[in-house]
GUZA-693756 format. One record per residue: y negated, z negated, x of N, C-alpha, C, CB in turn; residue in one letter; chain. Coordinates in nm, 4 decimals. Each point is the difference from the previous one (the first is absolute). Last residue first. Glycine has a CB too. Layout:
       n.Y       n.Z       n.X      ca.Y      ca.Z      ca.X       c.Y       c.Z       c.X      cb.Y      cb.Z      cb.X  type  mol
         Y         Z         X         Y         Z         X         Y         Z         X         Y         Z         X     a    A
...
This chain:
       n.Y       n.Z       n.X      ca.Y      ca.Z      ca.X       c.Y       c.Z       c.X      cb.Y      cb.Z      cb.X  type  mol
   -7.6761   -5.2309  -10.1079   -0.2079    0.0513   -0.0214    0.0238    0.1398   -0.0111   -0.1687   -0.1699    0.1814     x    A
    0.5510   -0.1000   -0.0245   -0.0206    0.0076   -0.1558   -0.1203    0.0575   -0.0476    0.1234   -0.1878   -0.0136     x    A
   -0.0329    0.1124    0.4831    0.0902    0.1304    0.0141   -0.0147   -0.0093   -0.2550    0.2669   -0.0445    0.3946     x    A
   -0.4418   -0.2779   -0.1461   -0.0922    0.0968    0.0590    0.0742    0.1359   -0.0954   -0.0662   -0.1287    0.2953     x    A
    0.2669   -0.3177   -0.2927   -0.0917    0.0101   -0.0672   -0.0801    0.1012   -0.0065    0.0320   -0.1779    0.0213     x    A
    0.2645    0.0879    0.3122    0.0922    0.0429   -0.1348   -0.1218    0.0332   -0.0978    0.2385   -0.1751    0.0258     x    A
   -0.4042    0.0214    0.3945    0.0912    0.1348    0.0136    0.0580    0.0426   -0.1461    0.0807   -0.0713    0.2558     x    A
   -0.2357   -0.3658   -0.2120   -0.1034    0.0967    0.0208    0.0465    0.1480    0.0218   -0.1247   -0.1919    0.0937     x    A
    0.4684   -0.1854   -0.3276   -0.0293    0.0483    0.1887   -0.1699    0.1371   -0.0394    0.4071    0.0096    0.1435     x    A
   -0.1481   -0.4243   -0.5422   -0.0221    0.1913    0.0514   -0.1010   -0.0427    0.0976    0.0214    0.1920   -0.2394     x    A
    0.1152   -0.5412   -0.0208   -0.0021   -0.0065    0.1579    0.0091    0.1104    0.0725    0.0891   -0.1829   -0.0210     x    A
   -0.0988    0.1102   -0.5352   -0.0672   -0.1525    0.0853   -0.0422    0.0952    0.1507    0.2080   -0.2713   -0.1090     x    A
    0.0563    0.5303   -0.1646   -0.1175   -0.0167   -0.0836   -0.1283   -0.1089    0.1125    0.1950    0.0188   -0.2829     x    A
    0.3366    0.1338    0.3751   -0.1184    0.1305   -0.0674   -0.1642   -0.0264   -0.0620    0.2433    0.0929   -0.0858     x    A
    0.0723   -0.4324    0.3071    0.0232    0.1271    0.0640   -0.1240    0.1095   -0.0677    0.2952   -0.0595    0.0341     x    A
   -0.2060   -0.3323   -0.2581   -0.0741   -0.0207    0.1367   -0.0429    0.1317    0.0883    0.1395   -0.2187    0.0035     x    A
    0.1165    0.2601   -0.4032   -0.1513   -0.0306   -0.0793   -0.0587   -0.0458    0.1763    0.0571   -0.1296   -0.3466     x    A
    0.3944    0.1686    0.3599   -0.0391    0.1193   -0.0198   -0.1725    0.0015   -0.0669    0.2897    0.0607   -0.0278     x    A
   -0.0218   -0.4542    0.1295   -0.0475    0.0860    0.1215   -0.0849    0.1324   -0.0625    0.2289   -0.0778    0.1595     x    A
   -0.1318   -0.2619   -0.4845   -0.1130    0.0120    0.0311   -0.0245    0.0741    0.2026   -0.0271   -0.2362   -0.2474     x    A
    0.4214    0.2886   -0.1028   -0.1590    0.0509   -0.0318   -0.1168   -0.0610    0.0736    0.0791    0.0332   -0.2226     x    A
    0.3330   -0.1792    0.3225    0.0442    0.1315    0.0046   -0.1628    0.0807   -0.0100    0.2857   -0.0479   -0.1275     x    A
   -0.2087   -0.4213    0.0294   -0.0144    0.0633    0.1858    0.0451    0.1207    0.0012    0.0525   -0.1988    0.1304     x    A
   -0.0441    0.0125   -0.5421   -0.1327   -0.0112    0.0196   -0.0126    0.0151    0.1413   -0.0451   -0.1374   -0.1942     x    A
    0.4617    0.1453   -0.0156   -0.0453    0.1466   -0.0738   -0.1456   -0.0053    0.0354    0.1706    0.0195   -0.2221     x    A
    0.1001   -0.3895    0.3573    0.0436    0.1459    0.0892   -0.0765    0.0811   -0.0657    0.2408   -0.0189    0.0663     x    A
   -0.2991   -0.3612   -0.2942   -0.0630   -0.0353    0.1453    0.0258    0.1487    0.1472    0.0808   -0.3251   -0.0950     x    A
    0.0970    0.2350   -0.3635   -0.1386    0.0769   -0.0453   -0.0313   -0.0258    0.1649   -0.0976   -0.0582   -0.3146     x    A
    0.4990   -0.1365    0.2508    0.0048    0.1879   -0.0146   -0.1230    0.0138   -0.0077    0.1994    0.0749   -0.1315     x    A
   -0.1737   -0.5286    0.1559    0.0244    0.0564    0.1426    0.0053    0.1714   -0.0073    0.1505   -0.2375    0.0697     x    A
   -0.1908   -0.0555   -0.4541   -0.2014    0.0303    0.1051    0.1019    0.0507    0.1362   -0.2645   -0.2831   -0.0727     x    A
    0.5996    0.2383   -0.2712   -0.1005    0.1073   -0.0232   -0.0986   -0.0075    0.0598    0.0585    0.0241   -0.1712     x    A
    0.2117   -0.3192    0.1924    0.0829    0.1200    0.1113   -0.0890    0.0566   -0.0630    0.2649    0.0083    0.0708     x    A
   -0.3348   -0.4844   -0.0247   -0.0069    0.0530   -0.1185   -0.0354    0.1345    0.0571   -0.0600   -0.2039   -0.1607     x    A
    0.2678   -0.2688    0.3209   -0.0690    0.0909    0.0156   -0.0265    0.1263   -0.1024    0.0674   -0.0993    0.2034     x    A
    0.0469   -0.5143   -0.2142    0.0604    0.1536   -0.0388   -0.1250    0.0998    0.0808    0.1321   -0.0665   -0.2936     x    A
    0.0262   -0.3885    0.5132   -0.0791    0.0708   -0.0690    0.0868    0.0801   -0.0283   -0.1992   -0.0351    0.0771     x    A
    0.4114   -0.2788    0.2222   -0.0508   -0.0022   -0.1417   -0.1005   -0.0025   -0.1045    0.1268   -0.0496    0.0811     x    A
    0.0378    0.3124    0.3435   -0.0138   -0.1736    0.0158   -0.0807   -0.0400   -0.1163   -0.0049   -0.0203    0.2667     x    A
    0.1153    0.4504   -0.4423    0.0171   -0.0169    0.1554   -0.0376   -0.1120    0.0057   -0.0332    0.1975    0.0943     x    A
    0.1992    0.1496   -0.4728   -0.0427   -0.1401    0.0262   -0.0344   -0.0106    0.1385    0.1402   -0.0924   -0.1731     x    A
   -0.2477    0.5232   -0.1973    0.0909   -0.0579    0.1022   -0.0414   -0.1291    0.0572    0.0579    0.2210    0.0523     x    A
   -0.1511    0.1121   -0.5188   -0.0508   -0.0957    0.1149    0.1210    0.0028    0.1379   -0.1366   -0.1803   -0.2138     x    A
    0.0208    0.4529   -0.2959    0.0601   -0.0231    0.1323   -0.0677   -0.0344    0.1309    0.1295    0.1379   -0.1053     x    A
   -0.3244   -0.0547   -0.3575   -0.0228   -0.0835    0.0741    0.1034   -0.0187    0.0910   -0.1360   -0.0754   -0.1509     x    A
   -0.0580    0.4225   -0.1904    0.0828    0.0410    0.0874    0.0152   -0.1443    0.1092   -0.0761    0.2906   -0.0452     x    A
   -0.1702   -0.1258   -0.4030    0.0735   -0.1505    0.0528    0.1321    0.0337    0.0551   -0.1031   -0.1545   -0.1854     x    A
   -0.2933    0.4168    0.0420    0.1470    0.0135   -0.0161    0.0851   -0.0635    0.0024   -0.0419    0.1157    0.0482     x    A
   -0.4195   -0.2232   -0.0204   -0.0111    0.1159   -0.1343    0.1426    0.0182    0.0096   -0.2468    0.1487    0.0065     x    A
    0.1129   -0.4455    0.3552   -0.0371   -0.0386   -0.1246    0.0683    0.0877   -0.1086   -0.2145   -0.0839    0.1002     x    A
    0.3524    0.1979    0.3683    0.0021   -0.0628   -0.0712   -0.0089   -0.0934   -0.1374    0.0034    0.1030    0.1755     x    A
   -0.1016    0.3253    0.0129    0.1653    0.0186   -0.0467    0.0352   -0.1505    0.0115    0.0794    0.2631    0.1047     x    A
   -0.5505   -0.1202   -0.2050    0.0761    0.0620   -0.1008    0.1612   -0.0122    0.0423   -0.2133    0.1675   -0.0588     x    A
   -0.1161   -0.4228    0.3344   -0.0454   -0.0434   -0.1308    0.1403    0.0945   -0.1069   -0.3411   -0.0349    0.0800     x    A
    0.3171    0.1146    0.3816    0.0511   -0.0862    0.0091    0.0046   -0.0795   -0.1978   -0.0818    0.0143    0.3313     x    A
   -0.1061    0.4251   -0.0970    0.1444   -0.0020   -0.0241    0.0473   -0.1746   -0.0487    0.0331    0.2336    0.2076     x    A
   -0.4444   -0.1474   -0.1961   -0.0106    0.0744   -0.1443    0.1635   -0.0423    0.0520   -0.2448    0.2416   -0.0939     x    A
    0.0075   -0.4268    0.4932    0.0094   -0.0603   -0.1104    0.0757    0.0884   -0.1919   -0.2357   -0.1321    0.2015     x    A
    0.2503    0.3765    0.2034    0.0369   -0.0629    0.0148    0.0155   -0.1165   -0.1163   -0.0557    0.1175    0.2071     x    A
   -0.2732    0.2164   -0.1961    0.1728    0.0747   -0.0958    0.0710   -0.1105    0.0706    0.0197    0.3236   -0.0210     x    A
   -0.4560   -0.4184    0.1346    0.0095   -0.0286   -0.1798    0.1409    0.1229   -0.0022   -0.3408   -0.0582   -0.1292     x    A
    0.2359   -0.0213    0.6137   -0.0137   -0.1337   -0.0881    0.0274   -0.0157   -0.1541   -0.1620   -0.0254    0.1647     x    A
    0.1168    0.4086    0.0628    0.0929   -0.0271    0.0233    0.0355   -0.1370   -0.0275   -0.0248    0.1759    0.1242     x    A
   -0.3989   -0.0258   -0.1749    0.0781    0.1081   -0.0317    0.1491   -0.0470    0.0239   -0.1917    0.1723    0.0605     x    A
   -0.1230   -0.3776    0.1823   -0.0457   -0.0635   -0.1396    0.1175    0.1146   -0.1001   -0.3372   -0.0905    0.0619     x    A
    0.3128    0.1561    0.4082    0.1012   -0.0956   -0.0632   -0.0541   -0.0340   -0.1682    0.0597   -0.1210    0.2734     x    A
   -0.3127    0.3960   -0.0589    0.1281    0.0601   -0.0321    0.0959   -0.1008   -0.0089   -0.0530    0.2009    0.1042     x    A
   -0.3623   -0.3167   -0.0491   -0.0247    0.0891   -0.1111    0.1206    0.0517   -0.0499   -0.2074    0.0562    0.0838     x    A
    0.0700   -0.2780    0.3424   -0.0060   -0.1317   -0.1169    0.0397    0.0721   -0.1824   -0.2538   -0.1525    0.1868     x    A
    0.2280    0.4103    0.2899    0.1093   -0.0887   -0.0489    0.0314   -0.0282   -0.0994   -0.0296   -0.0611    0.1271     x    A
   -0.4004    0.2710   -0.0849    0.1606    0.0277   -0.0523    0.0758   -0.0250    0.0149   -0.0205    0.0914   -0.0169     x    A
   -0.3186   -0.3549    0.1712    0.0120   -0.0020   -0.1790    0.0964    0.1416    0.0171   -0.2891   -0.1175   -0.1390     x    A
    0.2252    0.0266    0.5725    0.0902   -0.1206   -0.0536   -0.0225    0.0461   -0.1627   -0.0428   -0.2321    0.2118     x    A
   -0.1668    0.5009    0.0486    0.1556   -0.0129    0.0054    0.0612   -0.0591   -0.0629   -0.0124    0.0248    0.1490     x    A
   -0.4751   -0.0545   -0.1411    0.0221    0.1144   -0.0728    0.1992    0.0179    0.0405   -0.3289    0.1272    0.0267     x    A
    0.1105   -0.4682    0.2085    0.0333   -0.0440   -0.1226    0.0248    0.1340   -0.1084   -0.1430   -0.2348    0.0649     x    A
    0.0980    0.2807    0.4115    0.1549   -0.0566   -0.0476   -0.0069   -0.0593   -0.1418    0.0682   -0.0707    0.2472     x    A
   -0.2538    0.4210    0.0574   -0.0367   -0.0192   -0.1080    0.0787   -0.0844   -0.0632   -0.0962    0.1823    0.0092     x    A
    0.1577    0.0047    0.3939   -0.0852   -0.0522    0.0667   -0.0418   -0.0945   -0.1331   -0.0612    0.1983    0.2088     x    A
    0.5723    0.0325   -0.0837   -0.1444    0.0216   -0.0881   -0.0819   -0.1312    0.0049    0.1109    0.1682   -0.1783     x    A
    0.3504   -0.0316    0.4098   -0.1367   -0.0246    0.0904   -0.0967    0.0093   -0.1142    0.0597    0.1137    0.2485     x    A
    0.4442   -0.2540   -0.2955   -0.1243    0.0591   -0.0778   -0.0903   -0.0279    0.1349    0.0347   -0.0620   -0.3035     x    A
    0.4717    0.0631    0.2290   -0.0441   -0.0418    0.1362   -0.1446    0.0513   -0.0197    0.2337    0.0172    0.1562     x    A
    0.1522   -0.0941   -0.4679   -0.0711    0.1473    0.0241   -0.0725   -0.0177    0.1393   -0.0507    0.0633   -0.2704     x    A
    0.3284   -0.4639    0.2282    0.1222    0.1397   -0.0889   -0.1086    0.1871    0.0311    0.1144   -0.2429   -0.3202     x    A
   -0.2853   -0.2495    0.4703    0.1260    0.0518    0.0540    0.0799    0.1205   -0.0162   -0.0086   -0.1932   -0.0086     x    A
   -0.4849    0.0432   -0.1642    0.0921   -0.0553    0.1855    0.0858    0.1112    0.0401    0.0533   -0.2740   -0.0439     x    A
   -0.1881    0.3034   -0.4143   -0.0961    0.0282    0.0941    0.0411    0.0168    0.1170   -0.1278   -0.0980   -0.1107     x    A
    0.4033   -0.1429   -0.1803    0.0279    0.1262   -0.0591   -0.1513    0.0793    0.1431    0.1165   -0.0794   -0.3782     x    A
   -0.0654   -0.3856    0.3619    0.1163    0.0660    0.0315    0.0478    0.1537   -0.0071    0.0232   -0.2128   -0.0569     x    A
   -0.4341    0.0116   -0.1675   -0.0382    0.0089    0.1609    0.1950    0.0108    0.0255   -0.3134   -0.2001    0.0648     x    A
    0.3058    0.1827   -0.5609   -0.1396    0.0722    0.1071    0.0056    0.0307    0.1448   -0.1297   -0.1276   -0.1348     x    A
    0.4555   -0.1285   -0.0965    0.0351    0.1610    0.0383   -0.1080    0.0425    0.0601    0.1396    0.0624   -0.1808     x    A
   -0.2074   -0.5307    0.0414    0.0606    0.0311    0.1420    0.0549    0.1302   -0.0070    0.0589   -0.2307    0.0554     x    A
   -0.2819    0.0943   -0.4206   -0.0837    0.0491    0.0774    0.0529   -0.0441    0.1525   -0.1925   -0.0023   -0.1975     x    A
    0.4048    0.1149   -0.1869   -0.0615    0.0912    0.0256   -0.1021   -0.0172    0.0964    0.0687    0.0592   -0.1944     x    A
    0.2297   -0.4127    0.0657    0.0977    0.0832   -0.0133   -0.1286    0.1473    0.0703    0.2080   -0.1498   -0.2619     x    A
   -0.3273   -0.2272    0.0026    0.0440   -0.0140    0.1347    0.0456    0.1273    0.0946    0.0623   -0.2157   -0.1055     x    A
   -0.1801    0.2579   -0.3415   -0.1346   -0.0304    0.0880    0.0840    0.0051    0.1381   -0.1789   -0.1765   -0.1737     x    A
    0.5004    0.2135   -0.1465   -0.0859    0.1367    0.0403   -0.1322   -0.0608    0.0719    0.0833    0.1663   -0.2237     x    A
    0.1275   -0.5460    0.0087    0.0819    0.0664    0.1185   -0.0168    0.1135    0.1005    0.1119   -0.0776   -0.1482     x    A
   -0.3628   -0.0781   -0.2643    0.0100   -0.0960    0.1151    0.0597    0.1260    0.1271    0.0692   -0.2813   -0.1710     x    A
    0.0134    0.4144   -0.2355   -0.1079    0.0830    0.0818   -0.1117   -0.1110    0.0874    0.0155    0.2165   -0.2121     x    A
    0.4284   -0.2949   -0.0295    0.0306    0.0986    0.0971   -0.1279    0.0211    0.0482    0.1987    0.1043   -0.0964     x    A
   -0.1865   -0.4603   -0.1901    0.0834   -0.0386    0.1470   -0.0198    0.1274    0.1152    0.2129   -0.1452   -0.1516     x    A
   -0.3914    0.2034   -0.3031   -0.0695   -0.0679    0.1132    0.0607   -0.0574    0.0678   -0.1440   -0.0175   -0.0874     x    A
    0.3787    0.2168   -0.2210   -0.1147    0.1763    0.0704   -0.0789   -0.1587    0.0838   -0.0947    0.3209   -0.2763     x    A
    0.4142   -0.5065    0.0252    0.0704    0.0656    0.1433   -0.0957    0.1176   -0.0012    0.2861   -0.0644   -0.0016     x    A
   -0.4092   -0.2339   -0.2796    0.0095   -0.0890    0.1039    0.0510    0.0817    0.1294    0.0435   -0.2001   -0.1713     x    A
   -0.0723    0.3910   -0.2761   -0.1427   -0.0009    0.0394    0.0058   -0.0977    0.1320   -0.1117    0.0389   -0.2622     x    A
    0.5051    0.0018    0.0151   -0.0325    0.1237    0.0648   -0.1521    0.0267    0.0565    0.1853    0.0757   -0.1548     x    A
    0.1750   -0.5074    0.1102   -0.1436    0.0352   -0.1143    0.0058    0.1732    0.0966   -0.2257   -0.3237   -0.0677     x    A
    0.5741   -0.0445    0.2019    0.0072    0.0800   -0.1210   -0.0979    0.0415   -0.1035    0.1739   -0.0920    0.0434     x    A
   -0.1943   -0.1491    0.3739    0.0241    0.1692    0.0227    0.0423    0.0549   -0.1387    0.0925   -0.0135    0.2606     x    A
   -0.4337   -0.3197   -0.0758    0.1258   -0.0404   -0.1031    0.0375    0.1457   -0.0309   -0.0811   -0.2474   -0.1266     x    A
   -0.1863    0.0441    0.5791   -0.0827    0.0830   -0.1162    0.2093   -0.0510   -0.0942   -0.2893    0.3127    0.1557     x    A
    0.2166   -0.5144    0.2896   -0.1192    0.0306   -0.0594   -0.0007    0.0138   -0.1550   -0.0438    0.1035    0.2147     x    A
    0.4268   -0.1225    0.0871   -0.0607   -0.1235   -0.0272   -0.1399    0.0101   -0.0535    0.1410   -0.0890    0.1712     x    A
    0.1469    0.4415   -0.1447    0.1189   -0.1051   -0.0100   -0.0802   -0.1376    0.0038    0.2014    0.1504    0.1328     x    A
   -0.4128    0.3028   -0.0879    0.0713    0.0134   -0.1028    0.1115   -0.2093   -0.0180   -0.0044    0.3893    0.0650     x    A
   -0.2696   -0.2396    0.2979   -0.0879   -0.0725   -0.1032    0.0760    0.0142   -0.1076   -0.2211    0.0377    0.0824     x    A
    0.4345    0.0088    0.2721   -0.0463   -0.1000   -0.0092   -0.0513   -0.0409   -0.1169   -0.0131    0.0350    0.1937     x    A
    0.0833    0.4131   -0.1032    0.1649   -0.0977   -0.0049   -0.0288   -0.1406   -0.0533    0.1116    0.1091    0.2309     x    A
   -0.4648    0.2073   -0.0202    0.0518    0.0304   -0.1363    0.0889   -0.1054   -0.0555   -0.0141    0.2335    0.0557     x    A
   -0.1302   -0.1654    0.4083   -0.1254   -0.1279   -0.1024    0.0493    0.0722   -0.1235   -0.2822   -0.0641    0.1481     x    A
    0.5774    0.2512    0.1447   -0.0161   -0.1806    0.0570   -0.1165   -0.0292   -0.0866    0.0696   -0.0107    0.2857     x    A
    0.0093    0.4096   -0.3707    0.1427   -0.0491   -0.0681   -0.0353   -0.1597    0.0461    0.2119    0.2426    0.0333     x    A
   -0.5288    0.0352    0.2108    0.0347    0.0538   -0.1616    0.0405   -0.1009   -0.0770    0.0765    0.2086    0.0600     x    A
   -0.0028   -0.1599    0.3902   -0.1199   -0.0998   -0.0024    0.0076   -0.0276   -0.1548   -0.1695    0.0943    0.2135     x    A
    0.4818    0.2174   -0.0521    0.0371   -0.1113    0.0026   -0.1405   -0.1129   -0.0261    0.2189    0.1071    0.1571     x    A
   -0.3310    0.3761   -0.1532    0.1374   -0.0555   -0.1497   -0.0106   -0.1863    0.0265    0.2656    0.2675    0.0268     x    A
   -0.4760   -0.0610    0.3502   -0.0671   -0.0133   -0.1282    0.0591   -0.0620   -0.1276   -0.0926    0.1820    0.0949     x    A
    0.3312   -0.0587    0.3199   -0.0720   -0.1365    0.0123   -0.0983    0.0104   -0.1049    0.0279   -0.0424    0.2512     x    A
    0.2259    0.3941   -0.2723    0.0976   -0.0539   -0.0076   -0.0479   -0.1510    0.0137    0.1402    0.2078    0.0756     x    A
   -0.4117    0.1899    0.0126    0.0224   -0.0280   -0.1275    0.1127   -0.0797   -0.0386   -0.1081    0.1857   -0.0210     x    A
   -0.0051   -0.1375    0.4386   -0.0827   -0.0175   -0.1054   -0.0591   -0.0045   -0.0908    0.0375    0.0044    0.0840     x    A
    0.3757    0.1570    0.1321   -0.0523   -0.1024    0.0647   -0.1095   -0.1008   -0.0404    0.0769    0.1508    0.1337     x    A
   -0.0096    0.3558   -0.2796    0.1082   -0.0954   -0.0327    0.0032   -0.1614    0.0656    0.1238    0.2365   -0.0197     x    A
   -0.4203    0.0873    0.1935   -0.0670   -0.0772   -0.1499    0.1146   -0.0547   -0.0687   -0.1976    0.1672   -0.0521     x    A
    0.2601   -0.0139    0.4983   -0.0721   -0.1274   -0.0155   -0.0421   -0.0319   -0.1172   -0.0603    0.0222    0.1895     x    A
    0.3367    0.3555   -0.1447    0.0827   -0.1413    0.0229   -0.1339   -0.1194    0.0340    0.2653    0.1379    0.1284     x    A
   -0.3649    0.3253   -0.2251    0.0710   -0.0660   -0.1211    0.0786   -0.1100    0.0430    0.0134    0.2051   -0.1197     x    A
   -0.2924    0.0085    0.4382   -0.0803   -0.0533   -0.0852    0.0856   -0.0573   -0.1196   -0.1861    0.1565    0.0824     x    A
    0.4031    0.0083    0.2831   -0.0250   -0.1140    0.0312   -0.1190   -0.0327   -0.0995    0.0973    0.0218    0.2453     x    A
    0.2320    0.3973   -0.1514   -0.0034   -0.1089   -0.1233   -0.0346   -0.1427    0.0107    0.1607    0.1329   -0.0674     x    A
   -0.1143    0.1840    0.3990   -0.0260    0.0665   -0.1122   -0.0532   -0.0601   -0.1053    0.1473    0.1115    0.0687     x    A
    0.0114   -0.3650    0.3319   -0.1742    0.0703   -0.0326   -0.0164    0.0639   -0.0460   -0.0671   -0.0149    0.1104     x    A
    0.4698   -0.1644   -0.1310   -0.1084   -0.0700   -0.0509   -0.1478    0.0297    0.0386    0.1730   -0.1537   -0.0093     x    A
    0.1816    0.4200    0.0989    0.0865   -0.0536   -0.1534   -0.1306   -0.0680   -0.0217    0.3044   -0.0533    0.0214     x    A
   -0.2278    0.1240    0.4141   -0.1119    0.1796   -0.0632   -0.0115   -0.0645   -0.1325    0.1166    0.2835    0.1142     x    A
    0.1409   -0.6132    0.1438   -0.1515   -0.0025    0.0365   -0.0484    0.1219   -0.1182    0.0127   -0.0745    0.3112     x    A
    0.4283    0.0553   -0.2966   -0.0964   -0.0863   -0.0983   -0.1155   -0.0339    0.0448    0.1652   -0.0881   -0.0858     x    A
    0.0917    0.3722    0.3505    0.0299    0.0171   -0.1502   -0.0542   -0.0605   -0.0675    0.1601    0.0438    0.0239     x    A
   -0.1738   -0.1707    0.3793   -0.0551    0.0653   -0.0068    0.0188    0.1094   -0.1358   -0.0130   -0.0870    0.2478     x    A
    0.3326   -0.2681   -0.1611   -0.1487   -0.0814    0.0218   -0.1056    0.1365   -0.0087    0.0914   -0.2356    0.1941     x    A
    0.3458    0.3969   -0.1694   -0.0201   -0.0699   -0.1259   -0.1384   -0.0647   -0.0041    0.2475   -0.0411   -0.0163     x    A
């Protein structure tokens, strides 16, 4: 069994660290989101919740950066600011259908199912857009950000 899941995770050890880090991103996310939604900004403006969220997206992108480098692709590129702006490029992409999901199935649909927790409401739609933005942004890492000199070669 223990050696069953050794192969399990070195098959699958790049999608379990970006799940990992993408799981401490979200949570950073939601930790300067939440806040500002509840003591900052007046959540019932829709122009308050694109700047809670893209607060939040600052935070939020620039610990994936180097987590995402480090840990998940393990980047030897020497060019780190030419890296970092596509980082900075593909979340920006995933940043505006995140924010678009949140504006049209909150604001525009008034889809506001919340949930309570130590007495805050949470608001279940930044958590669904929050799965639909670690989905896209491996695959934007993977394919776009942290292509292996090898992968890149083999596109020429």
């Amino acid at each position: 069994m223990k050696e069953k899941l050794k192969k399990l995770f070195v098959k699958y050890e790049e999608i379990i660290r970006y799940l990992i880090v993408g799981a401490l991103t979200t949570v950073i996310s939601l930790a300067v989101y939440y806040p500002l939604i509840w003591y900052v900004f007046d959540a019932e403006k829709e122009v308050q919740h694109a700047a809670a969220n893209t607060l939040s997206w600052i935070a939020a992108v620039a610990f994936a950066y180097f987590a995402n480098r480090i840990f998940v692709f393990k980047s030897k590129e020497k060019n780190i600011a030419k890296e970092a702006a596509k980082f900075v490029s593909s979340r920006i992409g995933s940043f505006l259908i995140e924010t678009a999901i949140i504006l049209i199935f909150v604001n525009a649909l008034g889809f506001t199912f919340s949930i309570d927790l130590f007495g805050k409401s949470f608001m279940v739609m930044k958590i669904i857009a929050q799965v639909v933005v670690i989905i896209l942004n491996y695959v934007f890492g993977k394919l776009l950000v942290f292509k292996k000199k090898d992968e890149q070669k083999e596109d020429v």
